[in-house]
C-alpha positions as a printed NumPy array, in Angstrom:
array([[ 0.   ,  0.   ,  0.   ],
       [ 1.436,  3.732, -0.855],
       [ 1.519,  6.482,  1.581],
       [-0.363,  9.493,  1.793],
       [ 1.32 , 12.356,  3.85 ],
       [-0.585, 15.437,  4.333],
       [ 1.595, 18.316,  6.659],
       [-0.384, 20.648,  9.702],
       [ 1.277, 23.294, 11.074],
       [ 0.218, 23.65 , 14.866],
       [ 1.329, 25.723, 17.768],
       [ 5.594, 25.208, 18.321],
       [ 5.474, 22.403, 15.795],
       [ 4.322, 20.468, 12.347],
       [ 1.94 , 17.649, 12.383],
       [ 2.393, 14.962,  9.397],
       [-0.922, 12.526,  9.095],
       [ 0.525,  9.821,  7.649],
       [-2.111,  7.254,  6.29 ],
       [-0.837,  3.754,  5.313],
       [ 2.421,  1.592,  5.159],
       [ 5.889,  2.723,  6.077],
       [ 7.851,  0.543,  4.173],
       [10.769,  0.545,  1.945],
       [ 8.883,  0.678, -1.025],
       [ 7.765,  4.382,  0.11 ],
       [10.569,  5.854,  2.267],
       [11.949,  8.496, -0.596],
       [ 8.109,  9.642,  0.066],
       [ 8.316,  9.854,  3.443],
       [12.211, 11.125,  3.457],
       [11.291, 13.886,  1.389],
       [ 8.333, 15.122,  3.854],
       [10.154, 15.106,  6.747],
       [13.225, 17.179,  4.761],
       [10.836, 20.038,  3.31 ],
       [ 9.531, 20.404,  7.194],
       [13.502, 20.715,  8.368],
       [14.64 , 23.009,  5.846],
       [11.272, 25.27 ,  6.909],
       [13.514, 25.35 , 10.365],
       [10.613, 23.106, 12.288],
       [11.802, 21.881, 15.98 ],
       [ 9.419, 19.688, 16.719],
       [ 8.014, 17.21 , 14.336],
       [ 4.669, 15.216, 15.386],
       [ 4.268, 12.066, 13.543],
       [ 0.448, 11.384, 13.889],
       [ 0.181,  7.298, 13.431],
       [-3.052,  6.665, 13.854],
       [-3.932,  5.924, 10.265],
       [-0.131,  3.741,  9.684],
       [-1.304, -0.09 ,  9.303],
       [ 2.118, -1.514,  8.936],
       [ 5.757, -0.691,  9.655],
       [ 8.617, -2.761,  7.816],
       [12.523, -3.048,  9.745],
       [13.277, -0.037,  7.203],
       [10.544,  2.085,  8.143],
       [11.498,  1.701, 11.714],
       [15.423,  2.327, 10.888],
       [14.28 ,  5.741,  9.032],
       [12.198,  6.865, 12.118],
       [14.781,  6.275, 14.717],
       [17.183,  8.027, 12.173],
       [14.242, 10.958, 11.342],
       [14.739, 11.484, 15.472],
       [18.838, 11.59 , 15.712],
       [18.872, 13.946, 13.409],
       [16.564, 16.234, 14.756],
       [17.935, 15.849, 18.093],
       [21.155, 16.835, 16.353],
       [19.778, 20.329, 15.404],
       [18.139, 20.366, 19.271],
       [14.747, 19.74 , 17.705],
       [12.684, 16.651, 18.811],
       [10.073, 14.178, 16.77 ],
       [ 6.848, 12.442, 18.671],
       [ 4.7  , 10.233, 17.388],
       [ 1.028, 10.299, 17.465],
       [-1.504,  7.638, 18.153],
       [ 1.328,  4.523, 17.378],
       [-0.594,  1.315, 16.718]])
């Protein structure tokens, strides 16, 4: 199954609803996302769940690696509703 990403700006942060699979087969999607959000200078990234079905070893190496590096820039990334 694809990915839809849709990004919500809210107080001190940016919400992505992510609605789907995280898997390898959509990660550039999901990569690319979370990079237009960092470049905009964001510091704290929610990652609403709710709607994710499915999380493959690769999807779970890119979120721990999404974190690091915002933690690297003294930003920090929370996740939403995880199933």
């Amino acid at each position: 199954m694809s990915m839809q990403i849709k990004e919500r700006p809210v107080p001190n942060g940016v919400v992505l609803d992510m609605t789907g699979d995280l898997t390898y087969a959509n990660r550039e999607q999901f990569k690319t996302a979370v990079e237009m959000i960092r470049q905009k200078g964001c510091r704290h990234l929610i990652l609403n769940m709710a709607e994710v079905r499915f999380v493959d070893s690769s999807g779970l190496g890119l979120l721990a690696l999404v974190s690091q590096n915002f933690k690297l820039n003294q930003g920090k990334v929370s996740m939403l509703k995880p199933q």
